[in-house]
BABAVEX-756151 format. One record per residue (C-alpha): residue in one letter; x, y, z. Coordinates in pm, 1 decimal, padded with zeros to 6 digits. Example, Ala and Ser with C-alpha at 12.3 -4.5 7.8 and 13.67 -1.06 7.14 Angstrom:
<residuo->A | xx->01230.0 | yy->-00450.0 | zz->00780.0>
<residuo->S | xx->01367.0 | yy->-00106.0 | zz->00714.0>
***
This chain:
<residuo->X | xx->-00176.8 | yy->03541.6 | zz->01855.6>
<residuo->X | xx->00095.7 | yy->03541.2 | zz->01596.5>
<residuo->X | xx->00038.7 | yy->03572.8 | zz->01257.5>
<residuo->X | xx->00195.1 | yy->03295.4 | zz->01030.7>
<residuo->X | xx->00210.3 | yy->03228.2 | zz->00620.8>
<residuo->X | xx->00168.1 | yy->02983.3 | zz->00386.3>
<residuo->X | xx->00360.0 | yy->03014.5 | zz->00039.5>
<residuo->X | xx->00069.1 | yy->03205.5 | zz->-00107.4>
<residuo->X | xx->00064.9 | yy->03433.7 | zz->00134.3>
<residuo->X | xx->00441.3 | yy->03608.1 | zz->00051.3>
<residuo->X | xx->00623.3 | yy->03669.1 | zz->-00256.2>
<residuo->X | xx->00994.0 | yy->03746.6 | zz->-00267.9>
<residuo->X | xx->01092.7 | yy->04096.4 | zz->-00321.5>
<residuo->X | xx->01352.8 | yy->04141.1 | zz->-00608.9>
<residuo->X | xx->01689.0 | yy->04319.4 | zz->-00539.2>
<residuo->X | xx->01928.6 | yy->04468.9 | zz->-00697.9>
<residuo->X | xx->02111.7 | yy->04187.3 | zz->-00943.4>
<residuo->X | xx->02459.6 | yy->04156.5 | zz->-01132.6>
<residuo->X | xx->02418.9 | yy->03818.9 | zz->-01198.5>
<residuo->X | xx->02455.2 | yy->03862.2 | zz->-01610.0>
<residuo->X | xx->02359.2 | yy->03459.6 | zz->-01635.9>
<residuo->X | xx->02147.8 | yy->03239.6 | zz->-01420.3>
<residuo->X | xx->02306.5 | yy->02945.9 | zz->-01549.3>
<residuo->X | xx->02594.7 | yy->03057.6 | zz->-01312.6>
<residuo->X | xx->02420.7 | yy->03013.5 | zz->-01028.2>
<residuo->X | xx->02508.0 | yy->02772.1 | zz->-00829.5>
<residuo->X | xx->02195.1 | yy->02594.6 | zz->-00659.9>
<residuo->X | xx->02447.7 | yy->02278.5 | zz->-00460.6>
<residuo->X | xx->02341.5 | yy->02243.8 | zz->-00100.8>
<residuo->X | xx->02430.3 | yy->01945.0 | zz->00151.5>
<residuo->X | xx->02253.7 | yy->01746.7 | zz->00406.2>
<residuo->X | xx->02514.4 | yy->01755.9 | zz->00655.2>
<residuo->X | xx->02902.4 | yy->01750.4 | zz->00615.0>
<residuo->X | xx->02931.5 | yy->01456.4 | zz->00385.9>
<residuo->X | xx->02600.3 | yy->01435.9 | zz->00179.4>
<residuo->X | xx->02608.0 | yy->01649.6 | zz->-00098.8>
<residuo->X | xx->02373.8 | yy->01744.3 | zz->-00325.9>
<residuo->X | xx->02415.2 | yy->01900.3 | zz->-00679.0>
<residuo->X | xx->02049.0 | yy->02010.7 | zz->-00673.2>
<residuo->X | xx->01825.0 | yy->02079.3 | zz->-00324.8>
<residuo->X | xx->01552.6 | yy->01833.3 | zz->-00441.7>
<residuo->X | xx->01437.7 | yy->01529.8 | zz->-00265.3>
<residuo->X | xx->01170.8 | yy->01247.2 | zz->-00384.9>
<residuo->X | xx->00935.0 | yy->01163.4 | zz->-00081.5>
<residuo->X | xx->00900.7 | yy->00852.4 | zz->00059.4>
<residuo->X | xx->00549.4 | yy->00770.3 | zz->-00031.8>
<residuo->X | xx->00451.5 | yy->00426.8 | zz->-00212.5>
<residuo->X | xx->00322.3 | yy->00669.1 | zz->-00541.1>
<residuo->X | xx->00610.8 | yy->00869.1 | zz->-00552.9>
<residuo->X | xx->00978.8 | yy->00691.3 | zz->-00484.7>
<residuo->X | xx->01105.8 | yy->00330.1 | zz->-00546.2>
<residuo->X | xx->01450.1 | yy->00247.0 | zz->-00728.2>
<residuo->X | xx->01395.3 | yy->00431.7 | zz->-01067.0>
<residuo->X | xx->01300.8 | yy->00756.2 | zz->-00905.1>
<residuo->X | xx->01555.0 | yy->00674.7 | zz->-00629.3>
<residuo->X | xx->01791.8 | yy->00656.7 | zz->-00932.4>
<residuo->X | xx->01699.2 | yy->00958.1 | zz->-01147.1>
<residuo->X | xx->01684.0 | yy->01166.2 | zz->-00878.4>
<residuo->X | xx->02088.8 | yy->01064.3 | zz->-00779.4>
<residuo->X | xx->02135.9 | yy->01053.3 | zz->-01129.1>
<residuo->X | xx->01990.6 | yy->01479.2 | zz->-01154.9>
<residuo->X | xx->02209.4 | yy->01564.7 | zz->-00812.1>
<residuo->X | xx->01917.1 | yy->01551.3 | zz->-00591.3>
<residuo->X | xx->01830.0 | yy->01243.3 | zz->-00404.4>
<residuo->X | xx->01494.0 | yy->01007.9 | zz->-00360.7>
<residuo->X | xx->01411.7 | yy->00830.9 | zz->-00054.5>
<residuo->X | xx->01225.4 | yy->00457.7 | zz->-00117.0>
<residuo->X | xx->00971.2 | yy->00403.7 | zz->00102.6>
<residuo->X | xx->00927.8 | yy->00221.2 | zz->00386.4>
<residuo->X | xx->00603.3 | yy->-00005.9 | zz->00229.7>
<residuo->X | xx->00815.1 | yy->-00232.0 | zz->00067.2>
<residuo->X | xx->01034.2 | yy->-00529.7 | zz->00215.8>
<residuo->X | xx->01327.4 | yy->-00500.3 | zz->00373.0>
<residuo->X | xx->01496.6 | yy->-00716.5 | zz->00130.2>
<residuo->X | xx->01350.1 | yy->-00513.0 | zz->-00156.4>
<residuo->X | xx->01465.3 | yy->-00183.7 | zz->-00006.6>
<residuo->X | xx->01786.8 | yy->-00365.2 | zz->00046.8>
<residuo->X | xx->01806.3 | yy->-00456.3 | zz->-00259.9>
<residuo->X | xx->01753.4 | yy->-00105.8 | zz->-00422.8>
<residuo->X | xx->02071.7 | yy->00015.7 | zz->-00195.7>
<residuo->X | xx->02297.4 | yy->-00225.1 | zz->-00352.8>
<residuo->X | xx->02189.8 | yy->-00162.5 | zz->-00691.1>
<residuo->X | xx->02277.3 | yy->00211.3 | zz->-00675.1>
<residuo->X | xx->02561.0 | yy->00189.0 | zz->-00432.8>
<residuo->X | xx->02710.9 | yy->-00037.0 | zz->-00756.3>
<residuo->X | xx->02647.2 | yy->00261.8 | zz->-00986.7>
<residuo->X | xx->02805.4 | yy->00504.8 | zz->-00736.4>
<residuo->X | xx->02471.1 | yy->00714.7 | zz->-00659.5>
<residuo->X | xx->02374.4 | yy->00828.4 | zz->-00307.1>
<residuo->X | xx->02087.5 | yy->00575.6 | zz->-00140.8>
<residuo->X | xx->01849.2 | yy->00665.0 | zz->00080.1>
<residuo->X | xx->01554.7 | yy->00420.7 | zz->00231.5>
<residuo->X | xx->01287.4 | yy->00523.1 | zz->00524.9>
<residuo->X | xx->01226.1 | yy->00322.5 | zz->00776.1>
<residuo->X | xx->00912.4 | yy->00338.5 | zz->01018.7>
<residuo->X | xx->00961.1 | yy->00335.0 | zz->01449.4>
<residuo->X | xx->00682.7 | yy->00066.6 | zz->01412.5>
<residuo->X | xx->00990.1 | yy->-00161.5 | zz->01239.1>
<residuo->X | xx->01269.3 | yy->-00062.2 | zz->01414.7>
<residuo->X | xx->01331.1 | yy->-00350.9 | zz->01635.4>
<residuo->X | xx->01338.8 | yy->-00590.9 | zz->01400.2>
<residuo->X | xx->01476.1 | yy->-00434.6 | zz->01067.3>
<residuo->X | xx->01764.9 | yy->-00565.0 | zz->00959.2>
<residuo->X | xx->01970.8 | yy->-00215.0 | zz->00952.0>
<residuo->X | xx->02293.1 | yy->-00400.4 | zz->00919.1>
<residuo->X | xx->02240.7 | yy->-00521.9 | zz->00647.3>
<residuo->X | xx->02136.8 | yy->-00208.0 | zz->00464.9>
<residuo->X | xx->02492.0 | yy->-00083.0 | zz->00619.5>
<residuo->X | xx->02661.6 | yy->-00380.6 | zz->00459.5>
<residuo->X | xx->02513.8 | yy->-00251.7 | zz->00098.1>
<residuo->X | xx->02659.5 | yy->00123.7 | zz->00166.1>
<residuo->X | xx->02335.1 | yy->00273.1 | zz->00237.9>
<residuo->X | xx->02362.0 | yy->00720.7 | zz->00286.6>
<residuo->X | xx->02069.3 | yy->00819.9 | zz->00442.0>
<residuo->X | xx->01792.1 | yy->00677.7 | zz->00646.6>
<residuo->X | xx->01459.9 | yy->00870.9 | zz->00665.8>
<residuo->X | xx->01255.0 | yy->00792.4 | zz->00979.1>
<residuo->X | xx->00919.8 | yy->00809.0 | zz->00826.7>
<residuo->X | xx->00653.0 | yy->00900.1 | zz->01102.2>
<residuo->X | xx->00392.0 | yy->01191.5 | zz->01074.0>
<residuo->X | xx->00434.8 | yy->01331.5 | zz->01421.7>
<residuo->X | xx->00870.3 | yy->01300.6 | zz->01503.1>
<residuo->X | xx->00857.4 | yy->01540.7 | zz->01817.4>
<residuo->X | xx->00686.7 | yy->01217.1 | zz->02003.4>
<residuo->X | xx->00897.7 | yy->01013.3 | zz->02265.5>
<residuo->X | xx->00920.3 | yy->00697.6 | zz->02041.2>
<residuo->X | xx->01081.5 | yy->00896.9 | zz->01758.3>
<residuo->X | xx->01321.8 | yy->01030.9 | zz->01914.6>
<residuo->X | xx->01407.7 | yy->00716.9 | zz->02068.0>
<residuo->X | xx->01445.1 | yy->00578.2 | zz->01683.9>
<residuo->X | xx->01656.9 | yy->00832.2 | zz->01569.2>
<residuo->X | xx->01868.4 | yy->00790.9 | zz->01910.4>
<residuo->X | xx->01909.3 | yy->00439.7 | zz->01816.5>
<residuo->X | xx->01974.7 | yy->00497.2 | zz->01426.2>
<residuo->X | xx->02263.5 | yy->00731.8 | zz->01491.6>
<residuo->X | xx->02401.6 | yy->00497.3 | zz->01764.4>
<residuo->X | xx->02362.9 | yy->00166.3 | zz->01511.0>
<residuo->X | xx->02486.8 | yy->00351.1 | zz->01219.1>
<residuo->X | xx->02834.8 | yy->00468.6 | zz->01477.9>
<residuo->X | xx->02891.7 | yy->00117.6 | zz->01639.9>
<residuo->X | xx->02921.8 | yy->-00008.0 | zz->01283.5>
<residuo->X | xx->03143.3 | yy->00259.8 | zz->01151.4>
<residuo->X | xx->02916.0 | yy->00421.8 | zz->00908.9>
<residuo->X | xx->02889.7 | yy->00742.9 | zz->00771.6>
<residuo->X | xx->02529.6 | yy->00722.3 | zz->00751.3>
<residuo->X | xx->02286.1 | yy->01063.4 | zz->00762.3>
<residuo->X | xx->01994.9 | yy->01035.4 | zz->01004.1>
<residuo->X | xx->01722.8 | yy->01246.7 | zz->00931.3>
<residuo->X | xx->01452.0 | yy->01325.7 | zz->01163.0>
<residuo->X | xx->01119.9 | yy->01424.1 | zz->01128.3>
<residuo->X | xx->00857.1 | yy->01552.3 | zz->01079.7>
<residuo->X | xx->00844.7 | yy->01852.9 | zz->01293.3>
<residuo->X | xx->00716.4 | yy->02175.0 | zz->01324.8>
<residuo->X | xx->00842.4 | yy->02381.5 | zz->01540.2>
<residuo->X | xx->01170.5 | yy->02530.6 | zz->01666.6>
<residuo->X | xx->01192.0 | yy->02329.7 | zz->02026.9>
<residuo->X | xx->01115.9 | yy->02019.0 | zz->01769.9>
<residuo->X | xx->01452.1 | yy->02078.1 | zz->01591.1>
<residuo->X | xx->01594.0 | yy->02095.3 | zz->01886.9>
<residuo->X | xx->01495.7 | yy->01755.5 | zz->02007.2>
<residuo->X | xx->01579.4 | yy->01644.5 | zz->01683.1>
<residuo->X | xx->01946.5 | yy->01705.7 | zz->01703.9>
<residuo->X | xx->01991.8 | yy->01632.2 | zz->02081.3>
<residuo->X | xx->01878.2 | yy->01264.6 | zz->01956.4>
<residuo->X | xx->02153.7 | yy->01213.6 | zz->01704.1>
<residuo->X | xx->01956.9 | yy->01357.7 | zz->01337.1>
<residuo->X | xx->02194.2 | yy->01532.3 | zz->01124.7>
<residuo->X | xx->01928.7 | yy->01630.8 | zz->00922.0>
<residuo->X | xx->01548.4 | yy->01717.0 | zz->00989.5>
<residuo->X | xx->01198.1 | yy->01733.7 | zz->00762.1>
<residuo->X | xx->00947.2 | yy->01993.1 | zz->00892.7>
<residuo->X | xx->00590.5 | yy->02057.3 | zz->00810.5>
<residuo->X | xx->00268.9 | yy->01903.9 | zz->00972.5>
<residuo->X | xx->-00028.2 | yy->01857.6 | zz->00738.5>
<residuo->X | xx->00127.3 | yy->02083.0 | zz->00464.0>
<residuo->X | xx->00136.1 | yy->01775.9 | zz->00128.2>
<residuo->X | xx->-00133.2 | yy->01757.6 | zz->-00107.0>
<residuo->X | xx->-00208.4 | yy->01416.5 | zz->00003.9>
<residuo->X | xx->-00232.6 | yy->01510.3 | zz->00332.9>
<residuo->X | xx->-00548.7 | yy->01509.7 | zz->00556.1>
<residuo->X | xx->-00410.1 | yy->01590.1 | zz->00917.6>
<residuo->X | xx->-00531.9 | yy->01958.1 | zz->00942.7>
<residuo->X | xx->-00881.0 | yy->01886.5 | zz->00833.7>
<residuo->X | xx->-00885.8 | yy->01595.6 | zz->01027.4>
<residuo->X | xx->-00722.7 | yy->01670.7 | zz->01343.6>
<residuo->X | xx->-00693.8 | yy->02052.9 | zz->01328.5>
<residuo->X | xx->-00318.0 | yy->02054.7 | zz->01393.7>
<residuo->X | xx->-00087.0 | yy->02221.2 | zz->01219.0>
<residuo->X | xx->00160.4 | yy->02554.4 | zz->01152.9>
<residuo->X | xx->00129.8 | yy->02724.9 | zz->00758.7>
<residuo->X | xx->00448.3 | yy->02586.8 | zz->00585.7>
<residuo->X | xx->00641.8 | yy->02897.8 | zz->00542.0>
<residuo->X | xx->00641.5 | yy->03015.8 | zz->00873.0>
<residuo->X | xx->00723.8 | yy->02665.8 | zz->00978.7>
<residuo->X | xx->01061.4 | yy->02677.2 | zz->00728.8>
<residuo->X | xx->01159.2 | yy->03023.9 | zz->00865.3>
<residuo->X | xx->01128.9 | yy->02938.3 | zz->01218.0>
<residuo->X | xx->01256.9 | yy->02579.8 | zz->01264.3>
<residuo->X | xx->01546.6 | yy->02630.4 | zz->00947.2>
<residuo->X | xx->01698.4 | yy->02970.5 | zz->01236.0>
<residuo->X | xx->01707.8 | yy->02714.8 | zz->01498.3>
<residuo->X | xx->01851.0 | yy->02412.7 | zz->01286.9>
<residuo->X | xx->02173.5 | yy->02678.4 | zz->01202.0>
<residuo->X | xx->02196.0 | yy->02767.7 | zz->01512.3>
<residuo->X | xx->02190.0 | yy->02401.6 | zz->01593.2>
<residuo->X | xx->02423.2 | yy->02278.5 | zz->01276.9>
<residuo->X | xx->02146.8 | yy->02053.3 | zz->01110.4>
<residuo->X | xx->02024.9 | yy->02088.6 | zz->00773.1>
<residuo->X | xx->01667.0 | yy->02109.9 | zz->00711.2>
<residuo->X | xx->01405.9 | yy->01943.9 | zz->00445.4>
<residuo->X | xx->01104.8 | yy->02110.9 | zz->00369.4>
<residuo->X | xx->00813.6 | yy->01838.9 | zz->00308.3>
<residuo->X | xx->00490.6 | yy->01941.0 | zz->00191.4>
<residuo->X | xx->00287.9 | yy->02237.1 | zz->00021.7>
<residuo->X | xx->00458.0 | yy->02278.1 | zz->-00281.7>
<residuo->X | xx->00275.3 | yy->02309.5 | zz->-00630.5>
<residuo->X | xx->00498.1 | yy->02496.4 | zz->-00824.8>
<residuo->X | xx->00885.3 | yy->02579.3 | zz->-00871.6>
<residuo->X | xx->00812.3 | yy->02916.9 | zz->-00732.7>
<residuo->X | xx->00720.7 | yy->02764.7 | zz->-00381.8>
<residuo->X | xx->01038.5 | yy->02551.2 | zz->-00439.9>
<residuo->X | xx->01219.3 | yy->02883.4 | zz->-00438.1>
<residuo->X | xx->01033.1 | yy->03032.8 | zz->-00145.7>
<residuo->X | xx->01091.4 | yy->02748.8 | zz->00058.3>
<residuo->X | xx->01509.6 | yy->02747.9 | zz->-00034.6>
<residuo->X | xx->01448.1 | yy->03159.3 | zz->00059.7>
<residuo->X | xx->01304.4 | yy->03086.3 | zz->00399.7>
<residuo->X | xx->01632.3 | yy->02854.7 | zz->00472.7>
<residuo->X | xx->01519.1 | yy->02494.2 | zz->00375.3>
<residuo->X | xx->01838.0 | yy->02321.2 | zz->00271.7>
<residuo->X | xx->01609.1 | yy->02086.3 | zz->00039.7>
<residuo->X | xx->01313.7 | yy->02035.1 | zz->-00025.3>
<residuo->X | xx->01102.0 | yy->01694.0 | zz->-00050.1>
<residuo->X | xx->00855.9 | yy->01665.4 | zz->-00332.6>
<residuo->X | xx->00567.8 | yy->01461.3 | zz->-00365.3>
<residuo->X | xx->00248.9 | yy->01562.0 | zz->-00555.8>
<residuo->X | xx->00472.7 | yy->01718.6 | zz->-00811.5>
<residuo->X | xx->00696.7 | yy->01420.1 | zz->-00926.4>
<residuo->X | xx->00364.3 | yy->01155.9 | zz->-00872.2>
<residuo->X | xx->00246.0 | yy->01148.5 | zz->-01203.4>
<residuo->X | xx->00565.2 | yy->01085.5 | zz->-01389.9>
<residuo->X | xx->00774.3 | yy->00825.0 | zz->-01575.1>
<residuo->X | xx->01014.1 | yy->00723.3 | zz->-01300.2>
<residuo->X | xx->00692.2 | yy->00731.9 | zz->-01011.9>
<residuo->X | xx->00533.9 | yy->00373.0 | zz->-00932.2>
<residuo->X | xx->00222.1 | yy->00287.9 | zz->-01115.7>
<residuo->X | xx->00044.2 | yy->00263.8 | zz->-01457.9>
<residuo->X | xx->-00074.4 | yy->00534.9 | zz->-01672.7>
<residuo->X | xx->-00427.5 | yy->00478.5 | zz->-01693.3>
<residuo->X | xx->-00719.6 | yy->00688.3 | zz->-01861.4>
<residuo->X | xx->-00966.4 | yy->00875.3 | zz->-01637.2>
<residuo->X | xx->-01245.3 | yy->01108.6 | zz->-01747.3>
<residuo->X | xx->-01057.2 | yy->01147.5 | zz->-02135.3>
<residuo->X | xx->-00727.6 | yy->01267.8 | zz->-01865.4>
<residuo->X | xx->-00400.5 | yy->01015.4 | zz->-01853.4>
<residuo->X | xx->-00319.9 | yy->00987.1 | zz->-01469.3>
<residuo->X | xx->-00162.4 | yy->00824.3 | zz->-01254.9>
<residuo->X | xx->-00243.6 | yy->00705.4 | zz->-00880.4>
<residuo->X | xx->-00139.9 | yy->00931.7 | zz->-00549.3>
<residuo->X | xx->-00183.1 | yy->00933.0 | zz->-00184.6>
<residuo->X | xx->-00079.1 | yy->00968.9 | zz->00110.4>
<residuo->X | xx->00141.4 | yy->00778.1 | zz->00342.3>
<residuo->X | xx->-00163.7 | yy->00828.5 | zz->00609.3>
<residuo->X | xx->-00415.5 | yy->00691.9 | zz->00372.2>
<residuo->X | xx->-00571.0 | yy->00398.7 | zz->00450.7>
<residuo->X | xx->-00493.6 | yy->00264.3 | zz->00083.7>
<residuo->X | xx->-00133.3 | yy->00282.8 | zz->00182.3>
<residuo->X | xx->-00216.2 | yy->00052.5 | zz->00582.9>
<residuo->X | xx->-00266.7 | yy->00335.1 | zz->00774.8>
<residuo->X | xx->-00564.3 | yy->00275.5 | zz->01059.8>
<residuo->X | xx->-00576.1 | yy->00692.2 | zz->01146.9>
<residuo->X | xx->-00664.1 | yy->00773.2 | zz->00770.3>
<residuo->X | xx->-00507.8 | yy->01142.0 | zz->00770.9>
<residuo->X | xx->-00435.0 | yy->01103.6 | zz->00395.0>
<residuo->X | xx->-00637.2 | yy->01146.9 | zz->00068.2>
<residuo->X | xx->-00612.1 | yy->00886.2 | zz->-00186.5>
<residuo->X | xx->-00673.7 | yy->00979.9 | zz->-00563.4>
<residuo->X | xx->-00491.4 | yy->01072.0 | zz->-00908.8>
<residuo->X | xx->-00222.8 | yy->01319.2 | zz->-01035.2>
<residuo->X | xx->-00247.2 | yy->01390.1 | zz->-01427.8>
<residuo->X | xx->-00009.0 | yy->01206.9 | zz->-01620.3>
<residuo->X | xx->00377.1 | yy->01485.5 | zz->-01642.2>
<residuo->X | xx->00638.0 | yy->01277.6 | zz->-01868.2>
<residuo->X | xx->00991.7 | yy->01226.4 | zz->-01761.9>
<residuo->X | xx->01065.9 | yy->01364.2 | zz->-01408.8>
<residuo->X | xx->01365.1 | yy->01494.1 | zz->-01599.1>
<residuo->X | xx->01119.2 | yy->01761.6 | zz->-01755.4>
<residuo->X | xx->00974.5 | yy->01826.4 | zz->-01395.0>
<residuo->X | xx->01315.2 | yy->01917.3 | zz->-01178.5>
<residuo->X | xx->01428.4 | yy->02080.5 | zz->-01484.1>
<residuo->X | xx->01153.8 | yy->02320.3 | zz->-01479.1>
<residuo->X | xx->01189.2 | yy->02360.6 | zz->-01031.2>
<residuo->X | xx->01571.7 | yy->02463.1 | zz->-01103.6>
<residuo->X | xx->01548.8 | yy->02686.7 | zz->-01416.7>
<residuo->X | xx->01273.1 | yy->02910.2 | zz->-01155.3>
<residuo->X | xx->01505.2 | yy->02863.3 | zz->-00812.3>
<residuo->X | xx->01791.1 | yy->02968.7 | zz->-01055.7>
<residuo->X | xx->01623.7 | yy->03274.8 | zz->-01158.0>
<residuo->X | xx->01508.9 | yy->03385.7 | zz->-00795.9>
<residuo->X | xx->01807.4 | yy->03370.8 | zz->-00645.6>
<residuo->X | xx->01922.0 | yy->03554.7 | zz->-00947.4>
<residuo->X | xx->01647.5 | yy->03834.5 | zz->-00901.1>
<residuo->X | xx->01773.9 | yy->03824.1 | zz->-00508.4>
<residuo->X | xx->02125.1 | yy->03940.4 | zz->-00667.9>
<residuo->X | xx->02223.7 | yy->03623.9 | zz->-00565.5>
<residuo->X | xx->02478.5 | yy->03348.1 | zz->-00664.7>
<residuo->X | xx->02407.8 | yy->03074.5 | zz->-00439.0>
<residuo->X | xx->02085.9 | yy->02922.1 | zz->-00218.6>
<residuo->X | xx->02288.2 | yy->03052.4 | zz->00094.4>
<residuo->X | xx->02321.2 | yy->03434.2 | zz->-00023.1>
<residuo->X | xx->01992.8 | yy->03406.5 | zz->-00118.3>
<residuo->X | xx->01923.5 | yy->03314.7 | zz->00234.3>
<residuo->X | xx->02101.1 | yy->03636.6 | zz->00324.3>
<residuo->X | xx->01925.0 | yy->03861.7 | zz->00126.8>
<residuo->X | xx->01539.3 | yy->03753.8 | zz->00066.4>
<residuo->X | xx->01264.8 | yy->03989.4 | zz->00170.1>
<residuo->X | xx->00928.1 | yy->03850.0 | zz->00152.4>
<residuo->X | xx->00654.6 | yy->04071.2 | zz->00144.3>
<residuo->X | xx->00281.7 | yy->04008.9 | zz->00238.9>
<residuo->X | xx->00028.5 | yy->03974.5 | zz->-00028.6>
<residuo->X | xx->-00387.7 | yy->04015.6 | zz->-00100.0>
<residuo->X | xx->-00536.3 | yy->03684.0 | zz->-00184.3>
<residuo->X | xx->-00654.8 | yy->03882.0 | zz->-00517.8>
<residuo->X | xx->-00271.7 | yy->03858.9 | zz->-00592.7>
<residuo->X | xx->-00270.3 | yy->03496.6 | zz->-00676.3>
<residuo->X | xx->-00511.3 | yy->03591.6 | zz->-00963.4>
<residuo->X | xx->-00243.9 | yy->03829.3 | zz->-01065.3>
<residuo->X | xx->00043.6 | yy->03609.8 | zz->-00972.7>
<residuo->X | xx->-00066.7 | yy->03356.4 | zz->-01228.7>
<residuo->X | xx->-00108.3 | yy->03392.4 | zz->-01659.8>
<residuo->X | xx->-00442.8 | yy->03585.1 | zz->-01706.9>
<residuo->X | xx->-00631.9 | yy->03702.8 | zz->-01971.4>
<residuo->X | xx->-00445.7 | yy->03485.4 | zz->-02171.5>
<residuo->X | xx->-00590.7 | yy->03176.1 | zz->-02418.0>
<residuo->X | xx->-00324.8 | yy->02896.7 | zz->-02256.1>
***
């Protein structure tokens, strides 16, 4: 049986450097060949997470936030038109249980960049059938549109991915912090080895690919960008701010705010494979992504790199004791 690693499980070996300043690293990546992206960060799709002023921020940063697919049509809609008119890249999700009868022309009318198919298992007959018929609607209509796929998990997933039409695919099964599907079903591959694997077929392939799930901190961020994740999609880590839907609200003498999962059965799901609960209370997502580049800047800088992709070249990830997350971490120190 092959062995295979979670983000705690490696840490990045650093190389030989002669980058003098990390603020000349350039940390750009794309989607595919006309989505571009000053910064390799996506909001999720979930109902805590992204609607239009995360959406917008995150355009507004470089990166990019997807509005999910529990509100209207006409409200998602809506939220296309009002950042196509300030010029920032749009991106909705859209579930195979609406496809038939969503309106998708009339997101195309409004300019819209990117649709997200938002389903927990994508290498199932259905989805690809969705993303078939995205990337044919989004053609007949003249569109320069990204489809992404997802979410997969393995390599042969990818694969299916692109031979339906996705430009662009999420991977990771059970990985997010709101995420129930491993306890409750048992299925599942550890998030790194997932990147690594399905990111060398997805080159090989020429799609891009979005990590979703299993990150806590900007040094994941970075390990995730090391194993060959284009982007990655963040939930539990922008929940909890300005920009996120919901209230700041008072629990146990802690300001939070509310998070769960897509899966939950707060947010309609009938196969509850998501937790429902509270993030603490972070400020201006501004603070957040700021603090995720400043640490991908400096480890591609300890890689001796310049860029995400020679990063890509160069990363060694070594294996690691469980004791070292004790180590990894500020110790012995009054925080």
């Amino acid at each position: 049986m092959k062995e295979y690693f979670s983000y705690d499980d490696v840490l990045i070996k650093p190389l030989y450097s002669e980058v003098r300043s990390r603020s000349t690293v350039d940390v750009s990546t794309s989607l595919n060949s006309w989505i571009k992206l000053g910064i390799p960060i996506i909001a999720s799709n979930m109902d805590t997470v992204c609607e239009y002023n995360m959406a917008k921020s995150m355009a507004e940063f470089g990166g990019l936030g997807v509005v999910h697919r529990n509100l209207p049509h006409a409200t998602r809609i809506h939220n296309v038109r009002r950042l196509t008119e300030l010029g920032l890249l749009s991106a909705v999700a859209v579930g195979v249980n609406e496809y038939d009868d969503a309106p998708f022309n009339r997101y195309l009318d409004e300019g819209v960049d990117v649709f997200v198919l938002d389903i927990a298992h994508g290498d199932s007959l259905h989805a690809l059938k969705a993303v078939e018929g995205l990337r044919s609607i989004a053609e007949r209509y003249g569109n320069e549109t990204c489809i992404v796929g997802g979410n997969v998990a393995t390599p042969d997933g990818v694969e299916r991915m692109a031979n339906a039409g996705a430009h662009s695919v999420k991977v990771g099964i059970g990985p997010g912090a709101a995420c129930l599907t491993r306890i409750n079903t048992g299925v599942g591959v550890p998030q790194l080895s997932c990147i690594m694997e399905c990111a060398e077929r997805a080159d090989f392939l020429g799609l891009s690919v979005i990590a979703d799930g299993g990150v806590k901190t900007p040094g994941d961020v970075a390990k995730a960008i090391a194993a060959g994740a284009d982007a990655v999609m963040l939930g539990s880590m922008l929940a909890g701010t300005d920009e996120a839907p919901g209230v700041v609200r008072t629990v146990r003498g802690q300001r939070v705010k509310s998070y769960r999962g897509m899966a939950s059965g707060g947010a309609g799901s009938k196969y509850v494979e998501g937790a429902e609960g509270y993030v603490p209370y972070k400020g201006a997502a501004f603070e957040v992504v700021s603090a995720i580049i400043n640490g991908l800047r400096s480890a591609i800088s300890y890689c001796g790199s310049y860029s995400i992709s020679e990063m890509q070249s160069k990363v060694e990830f070594i294996k690691v004791s469980p004791l070292s997350l004790i180590e990894n971490d500020a110790h012995g120190t009054i925080l």
